[in-house]
C-alpha atoms as one frame of an Amber mdcrd trajectory, in Angstrom:
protein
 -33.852 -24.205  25.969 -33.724 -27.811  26.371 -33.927 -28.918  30.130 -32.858
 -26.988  33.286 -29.218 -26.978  31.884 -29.898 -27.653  28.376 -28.927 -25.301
  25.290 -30.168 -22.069  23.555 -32.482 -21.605  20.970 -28.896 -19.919  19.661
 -27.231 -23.151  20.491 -29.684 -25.539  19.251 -29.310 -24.092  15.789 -25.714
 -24.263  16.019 -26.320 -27.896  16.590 -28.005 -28.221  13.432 -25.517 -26.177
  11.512 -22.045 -26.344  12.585 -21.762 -28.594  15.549 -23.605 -31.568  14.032
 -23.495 -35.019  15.474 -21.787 -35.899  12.127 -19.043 -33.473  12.310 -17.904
 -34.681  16.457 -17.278 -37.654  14.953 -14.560 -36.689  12.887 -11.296 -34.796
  14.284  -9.751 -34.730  11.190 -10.054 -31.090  10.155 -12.343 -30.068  12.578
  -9.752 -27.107  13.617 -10.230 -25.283  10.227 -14.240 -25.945   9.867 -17.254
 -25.576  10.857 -17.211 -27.030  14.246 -14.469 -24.887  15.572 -15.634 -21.733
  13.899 -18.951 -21.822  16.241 -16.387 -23.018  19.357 -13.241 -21.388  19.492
 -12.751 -19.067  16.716 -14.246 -17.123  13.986 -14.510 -18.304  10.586 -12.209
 -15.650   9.221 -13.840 -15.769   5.465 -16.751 -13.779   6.821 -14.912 -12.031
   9.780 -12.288 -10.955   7.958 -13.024  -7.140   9.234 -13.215  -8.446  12.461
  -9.762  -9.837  12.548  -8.307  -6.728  11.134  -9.642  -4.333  14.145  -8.272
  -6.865  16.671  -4.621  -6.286  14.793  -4.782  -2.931  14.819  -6.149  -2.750
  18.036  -3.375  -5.052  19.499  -0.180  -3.605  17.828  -1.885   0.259  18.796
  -1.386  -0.601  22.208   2.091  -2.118  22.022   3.483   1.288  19.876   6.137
   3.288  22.309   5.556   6.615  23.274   7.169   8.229  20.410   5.437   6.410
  18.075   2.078   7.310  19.629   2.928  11.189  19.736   3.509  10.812  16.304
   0.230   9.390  15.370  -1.254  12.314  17.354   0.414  14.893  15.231  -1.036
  13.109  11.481  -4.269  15.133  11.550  -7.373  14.445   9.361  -6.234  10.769
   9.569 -10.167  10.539   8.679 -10.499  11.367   4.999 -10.993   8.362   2.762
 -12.971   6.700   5.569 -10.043   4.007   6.913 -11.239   1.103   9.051  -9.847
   2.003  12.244  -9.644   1.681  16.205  -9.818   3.875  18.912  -6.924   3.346
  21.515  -6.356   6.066  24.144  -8.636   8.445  22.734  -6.689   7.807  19.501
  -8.151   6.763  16.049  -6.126   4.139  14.386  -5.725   2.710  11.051  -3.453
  -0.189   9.768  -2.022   2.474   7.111  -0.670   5.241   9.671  -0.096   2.157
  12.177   2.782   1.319   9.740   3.429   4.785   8.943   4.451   5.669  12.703
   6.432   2.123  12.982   8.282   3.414   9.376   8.618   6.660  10.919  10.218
   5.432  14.108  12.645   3.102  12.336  14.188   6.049  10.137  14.493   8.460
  12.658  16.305   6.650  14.405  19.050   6.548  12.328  18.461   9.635   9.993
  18.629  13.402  10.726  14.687  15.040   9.117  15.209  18.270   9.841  15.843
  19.884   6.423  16.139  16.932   4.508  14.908  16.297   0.843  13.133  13.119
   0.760  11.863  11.363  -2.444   9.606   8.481  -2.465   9.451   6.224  -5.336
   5.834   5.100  -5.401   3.758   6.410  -2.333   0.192   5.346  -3.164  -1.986
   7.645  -1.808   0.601   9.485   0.455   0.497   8.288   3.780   3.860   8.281
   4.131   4.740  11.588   2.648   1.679  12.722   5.479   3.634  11.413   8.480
   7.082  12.860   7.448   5.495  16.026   6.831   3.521  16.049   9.993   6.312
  15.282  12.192   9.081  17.280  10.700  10.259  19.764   9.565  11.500  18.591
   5.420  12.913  20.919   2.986  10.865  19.218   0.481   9.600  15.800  -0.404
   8.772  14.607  -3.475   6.641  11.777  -5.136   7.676   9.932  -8.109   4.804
   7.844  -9.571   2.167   6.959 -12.190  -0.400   9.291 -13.611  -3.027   7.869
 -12.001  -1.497   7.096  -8.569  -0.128  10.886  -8.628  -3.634  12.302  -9.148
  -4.850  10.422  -5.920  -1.818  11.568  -3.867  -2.041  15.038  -5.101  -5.622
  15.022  -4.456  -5.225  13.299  -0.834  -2.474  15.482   0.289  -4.287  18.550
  -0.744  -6.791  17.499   1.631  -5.025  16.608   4.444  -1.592  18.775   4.263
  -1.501  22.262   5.847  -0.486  24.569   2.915   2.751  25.403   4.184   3.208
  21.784   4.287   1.762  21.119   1.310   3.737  23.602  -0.948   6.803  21.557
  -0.595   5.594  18.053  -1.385   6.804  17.881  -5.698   5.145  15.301  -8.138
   7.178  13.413 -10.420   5.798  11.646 -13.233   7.695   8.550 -14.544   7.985
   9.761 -17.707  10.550  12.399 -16.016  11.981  10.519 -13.983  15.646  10.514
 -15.587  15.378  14.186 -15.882  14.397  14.770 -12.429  17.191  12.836 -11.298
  19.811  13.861 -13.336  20.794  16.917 -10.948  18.769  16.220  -7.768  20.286
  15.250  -4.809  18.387  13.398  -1.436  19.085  12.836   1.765  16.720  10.068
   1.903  14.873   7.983  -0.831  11.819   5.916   0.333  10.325   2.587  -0.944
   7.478   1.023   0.206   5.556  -1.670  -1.297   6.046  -1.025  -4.723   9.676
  -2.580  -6.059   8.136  -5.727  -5.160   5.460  -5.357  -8.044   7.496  -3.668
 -10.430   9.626  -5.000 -12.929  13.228  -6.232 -12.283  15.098  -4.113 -14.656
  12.854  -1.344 -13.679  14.099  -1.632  -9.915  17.447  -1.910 -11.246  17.214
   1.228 -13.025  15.136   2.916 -10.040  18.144   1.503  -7.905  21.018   3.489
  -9.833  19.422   6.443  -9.639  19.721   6.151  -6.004  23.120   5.316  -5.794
  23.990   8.429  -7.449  21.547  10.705  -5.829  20.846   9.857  -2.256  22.856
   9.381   1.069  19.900   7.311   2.417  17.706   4.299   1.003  14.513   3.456
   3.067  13.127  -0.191   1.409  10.473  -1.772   2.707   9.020  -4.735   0.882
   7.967  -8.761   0.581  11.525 -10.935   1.263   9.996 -13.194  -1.452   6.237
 -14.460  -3.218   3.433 -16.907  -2.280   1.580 -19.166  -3.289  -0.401 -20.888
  -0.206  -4.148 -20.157  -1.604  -5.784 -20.519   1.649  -4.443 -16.811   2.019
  -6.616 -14.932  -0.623  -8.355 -17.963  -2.481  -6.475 -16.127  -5.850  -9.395
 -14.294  -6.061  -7.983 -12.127  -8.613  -7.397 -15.075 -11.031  -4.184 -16.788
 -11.751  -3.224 -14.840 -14.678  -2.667 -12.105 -11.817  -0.685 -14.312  -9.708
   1.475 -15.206 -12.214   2.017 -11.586 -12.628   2.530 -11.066  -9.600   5.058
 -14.245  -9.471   7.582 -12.600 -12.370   7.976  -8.835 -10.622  10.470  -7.867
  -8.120  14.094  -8.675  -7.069  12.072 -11.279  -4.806  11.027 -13.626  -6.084
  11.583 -16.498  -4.764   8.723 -18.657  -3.463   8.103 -19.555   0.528   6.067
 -20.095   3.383   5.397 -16.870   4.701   4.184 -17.794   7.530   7.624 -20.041
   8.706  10.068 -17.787  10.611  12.925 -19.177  10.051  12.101 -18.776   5.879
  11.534 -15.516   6.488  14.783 -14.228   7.977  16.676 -16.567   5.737  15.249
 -15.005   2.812  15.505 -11.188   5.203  19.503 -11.714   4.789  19.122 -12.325
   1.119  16.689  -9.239   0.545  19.030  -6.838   2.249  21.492  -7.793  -0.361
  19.060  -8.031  -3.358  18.077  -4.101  -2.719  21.350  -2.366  -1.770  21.206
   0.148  -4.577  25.760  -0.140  -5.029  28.758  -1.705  -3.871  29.033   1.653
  -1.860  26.112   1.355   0.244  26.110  -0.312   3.748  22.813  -1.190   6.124
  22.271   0.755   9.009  19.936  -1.698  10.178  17.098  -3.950   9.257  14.168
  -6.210  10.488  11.130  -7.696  10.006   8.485  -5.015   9.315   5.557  -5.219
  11.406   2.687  -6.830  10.735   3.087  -8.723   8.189   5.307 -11.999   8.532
   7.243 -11.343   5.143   7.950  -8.250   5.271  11.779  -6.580   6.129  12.714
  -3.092   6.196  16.329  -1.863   5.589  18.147   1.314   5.512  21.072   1.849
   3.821  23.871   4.680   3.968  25.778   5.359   1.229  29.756   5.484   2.028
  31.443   7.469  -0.169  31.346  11.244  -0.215
């Protein structure tokens, strides 16, 4: 330490390396650098981890009751090793965080008991785990790729009591029209994934529904990116521009700007109602993300 009130051996590198006499010279920037980064907040390129646990954490804490009981009934949350919280005793993801909020925002308007869900694209599962945790489903099946349906298979095996297990159904794509020509749903689930398929394969995903299902859970980007500070493209711009042609979505904002975001929230309900019969229930933005919206429809007619 220098002097009786002087700085740290901590602080005196600091002053070499990010708090320079150089850099408190010059304000412009200093906000998004190195300066900052050592004063007021993290550099979130290397604390990128860090800044995920404090989201969790926060939104955890705000989740109502209901949504915490259901958390509390999604055993072996564990397997896969997520990067989670603990909040009242709790463990706590970001994936069953979302799961619970999805949960809540269904059931709200949408009778479970019973009911024959399909989910077009479920990733791993997590969403087929919560429904099945929580009530009690007739069945609920999965309609994905080959790959994606091994994983799910293989994580629901693992997680899923048998009874619950033995009604969850796995539909490969390649059956798809088959599978749908004489099913019927009470609800139909989409998260994350019409936003990175094709358009005409949404459209075609999107009349099955009409004529299958009396409810349509979407959840998915109002619209594309393309502010690099986000992910530095790190997958390469041939992937972005992938990324930039799939969806109904696609048109290009600041994700981050509210008022974008519900402007292009009024057009996405629109661009997803799967017919002319269909009305919205309700719909929002979908925590956490800031371009997100979540919409259920009911289908009108008998």
């Amino acid at each position: 330490m220098t002097g009786k009130y002087g700085r740290s051996a901590l602080w005196e590198q600091y002053n070499r390396t990010h708090v320079t006499r150089e850099t408190t010279h010059e304000l412009a920037g200093f906000k998004s650098g190195a300066p900052n980064f050592k004063m007021a907040l993290w550099d979130p390129k290397p604390n990128g981890v860090r800044y995920l646990k404090t989201l969790i954490y926060n939104l955890a804490e705000q989740l109502s009751p209901d949504a915490k009981a259901a958390l509390r009934r999604i055993r072996h949350r564990e397997v896969g090793d997520p990067i989670s919280v603990r909040v009242d005793g709790e463990p706590v993801c970001l994936d069953y965080l979302q799961a619970v909020l999805e949960l809540e925002f269904v059931t709200g308007h949408v009778e479970l008991t019973g009911a024959r869900v399909v989910e077009i694209g479920a990733g791993y599962g997590r969403t087929c785990h919560a429904f099945l945790s929580n009530h009690d489903l007739s069945a609920y099946y999965i309609v994905d790729l080959d790959n994606s349906l091994t994983l799910a298979e293989a994580y629901l095996g693992a997680v899923l009591t048998e009874e619950q297990f033995a009604k969850v159904g796995f539909v490969r794509v390649d059956d798809v029209e088959d599978f749908f020509a004489t099913a019927r749903f009470d609800l139909c689930v989409n998260i994350d994934s019409f936003a990175e398929m094709d358009a005409a394969t949404v459209l075609a995903y999107l009349a099955l529904v009409d004529r299958s299902c009396r409810y349509c859970y979407i959840k998915n980007p109002v619209g594309k990116y393309l502010d690099k500070t986000l992910d530095s493209h790190s997958q390469g711009a041939e992937l972005v521009e992938l990324a930039l042609r799939t969806g109904l979505a696609r048109d290009v904002l600041d994700i981050h700007d509210s008022d974008a975001v519900a402007e292009h929230g009024t057009k996405f309900v629109a661009t997803y109602r799967p017919g002319p019969w269909w009305t919205d229930v309700a719909a929002g933005r979908a925590l956490p993300w800031s371009y997100y919206w979540q919409v259920l429809y009911r289908r009108a007619r008998p």
